[in-house]
Phi, psi and omega in degrees: 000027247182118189259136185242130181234164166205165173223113191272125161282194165042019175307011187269326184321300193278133195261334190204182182265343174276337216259323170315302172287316140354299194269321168289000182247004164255335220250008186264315203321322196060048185261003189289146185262038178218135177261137191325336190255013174227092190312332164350298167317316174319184182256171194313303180309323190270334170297325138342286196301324196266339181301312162302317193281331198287002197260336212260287173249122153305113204285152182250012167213142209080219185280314183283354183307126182301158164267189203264333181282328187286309188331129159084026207248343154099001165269027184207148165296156133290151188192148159263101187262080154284161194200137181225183190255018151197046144197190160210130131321105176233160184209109197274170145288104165318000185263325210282329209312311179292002157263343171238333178309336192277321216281307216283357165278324191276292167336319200255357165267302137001291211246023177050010179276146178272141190238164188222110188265084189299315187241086311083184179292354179070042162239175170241131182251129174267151182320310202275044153083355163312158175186161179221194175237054187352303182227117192305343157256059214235328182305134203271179168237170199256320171252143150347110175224119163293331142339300205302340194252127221315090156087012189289341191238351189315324190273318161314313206266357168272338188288311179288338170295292192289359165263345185306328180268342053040333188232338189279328184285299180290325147303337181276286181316317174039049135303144156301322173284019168241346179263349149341294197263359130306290086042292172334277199294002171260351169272329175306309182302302179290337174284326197270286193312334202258345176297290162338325214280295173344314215255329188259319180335279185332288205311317186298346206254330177348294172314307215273294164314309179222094170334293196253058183278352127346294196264346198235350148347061193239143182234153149231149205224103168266088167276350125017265189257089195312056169262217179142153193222099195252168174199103209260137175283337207268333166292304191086024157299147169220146168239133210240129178214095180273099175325286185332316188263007176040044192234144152260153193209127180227130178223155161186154219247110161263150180251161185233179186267129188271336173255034159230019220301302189282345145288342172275305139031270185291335209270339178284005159285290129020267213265354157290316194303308184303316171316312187314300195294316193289351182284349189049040168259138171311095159195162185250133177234188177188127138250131207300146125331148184271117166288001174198168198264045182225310146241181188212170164225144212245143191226150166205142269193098185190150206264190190272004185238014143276015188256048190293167181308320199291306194292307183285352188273326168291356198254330178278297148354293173267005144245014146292336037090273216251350185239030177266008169259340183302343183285308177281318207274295218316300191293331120013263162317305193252030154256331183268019171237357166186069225269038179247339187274110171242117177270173187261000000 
């Protein structure tokens, strides 16, 4: 949920990507005996650097932290700042990324820090302008590779690789005894396509369910039982879909404000029912009551052949939409529940 940036001293340190990364899977651990919310500590460069940066994205944790009537008031981007002691760690908003991300690269060159574009292109960049790719699966990728998306298309395309031969076997041959296993391997072919028929549905709906799902994607695919599970990290939207029941199930857990929870509640219930109405699609939507003062979570229900790529793209539209503050309570929440914890 989360654009992860980091800015480094003392970058010379590293000679190579392995020696790099090395350091960086020690310096995540948060095992430094120090606090994370307090720029002091830093080295000279990096206290510069967040003294600038902090004018730029408001930090939600330390001495500069908004107060709960400032949180969230939308005149400044907001971040999340762990600060060690010769780097900081920041975890922008996707919305904020194009307005602070250049400033907070340009800064950081300004001040001799190496910056590290973490969800990003995943390279490091040093002030003079050298840069490298630390890990080769850190890279995004650009093209459509369908493998890549997890095992979604595997039982058809191993069935047709493992019938190809088989039937190339039955033409050379023209035996009676080849169309046996001729005869087989095509109902068997048709049953796995017609099992399936779901698996390319979903796959065509992919784009639409996550823009950058390369990189924030994860699926499961039961074709058995003609289920699926799409789940885009970057939204935190989930997409659910049971053939049998020919339904889509699209949900996702908004954070609230905890000493307002329940008056935000009605009021975000309000403004889902309505948003719902004005898209004018045939679905049933709900959102549970909060079972804790921090979320609640919102379900929407719609059938399948109202589930076009145009309609979920407008149903995912609204509720990122309607969850575009969540990203400061979420960070919120787990800096005051754990102010050591930073995720990538």
């Amino acid at each position: 949920m989360s654009y992860d940036i980091m800015v480094i001293d003392r970058h010379h340190r590293f000679k190579n990507c392995k020696e790099f990364l090395s350091w960086y899977e020690d310096v995540t651990q948060w095992k430094d005996e120090v606090d994370y919310n307090n720029y002091r500590h830093a080295t000279e460069n990096v206290q510069q650097w967040f003294l600038e940066m902090k004018d730029v994205a408001k930090p939600l944790n330390g001495e500069f932290a908004p107060t709960d009537k400032e949180l969230g008031d939308g005149e400044q981007p907001e971040a999340d700042y762990c600060i060690g002691k010769d780097f900081i760690y920041v975890a922008l908003a996707f919305s904020d990324v194009e307005s602070t991300c250049q400033k907070a690269f340009e800064l950081a060159k300004k001040h001799g820090l190496a910056f590290f574009d973490i969800s990003g292109t995943g390279e490091l960049y040093y002030p003079d302008g050298r840069h490298f790719l630390p890990s080769p699966q850190q890279k995004p990728i650009e093209k459509h590779h369908w493998w890549q998306v997890n095992k979604i298309l595997y039982p058809p395309l191993i069935l047709i690789g493992f019938s190809l031969p088989i039937y190339v076997y039955a033409i050379i041959d023209r035996t009676p005894e080849s169309v046996i296993p001729l005869c087989t391997c095509t109902i068997l072919l048709l049953f796995v396509l017609w099992k399936s028929m779901d698996n390319f549905w979903i796959n065509h709906r992919l784009p639409v369910m996550s823009p950058k799902y390369y990189r924030t994607l994860n699926v499961i695919i039961d074709t058995p039982k003609q289920t699926g599970e799409v789940f885009d990290k970057e939204s935190g939207i989930s997409f659910s879909y049971n053939a049998k029941e020919k339904m889509l199930y699209v949900s996702k857990v908004m954070y609230t404000n905890p000493k307002r929870h329940l008056k935000e509640y009605e009021e975000r219930k309000y403004q889902f029912q309505t948003r719902m109405e004005q898209t004018r699609i045939p679905l049933k939507g709900w959102i549970l009551p909060p079972e804790n003062p921090n979320i609640f979570h919102i379900f929407i229900r719609i059938e399948k052949n109202f589930a076009t790529p145009e309609n979920i793209r407008i149903l995912r539209d609204v509720l990122v939409e309607l969850s575009k503050d969540d990203y400061v309570r979420q960070s919120k929440i787990r800096t005051e529940k754990d102010p050591f914890l930073c995720e990538n």
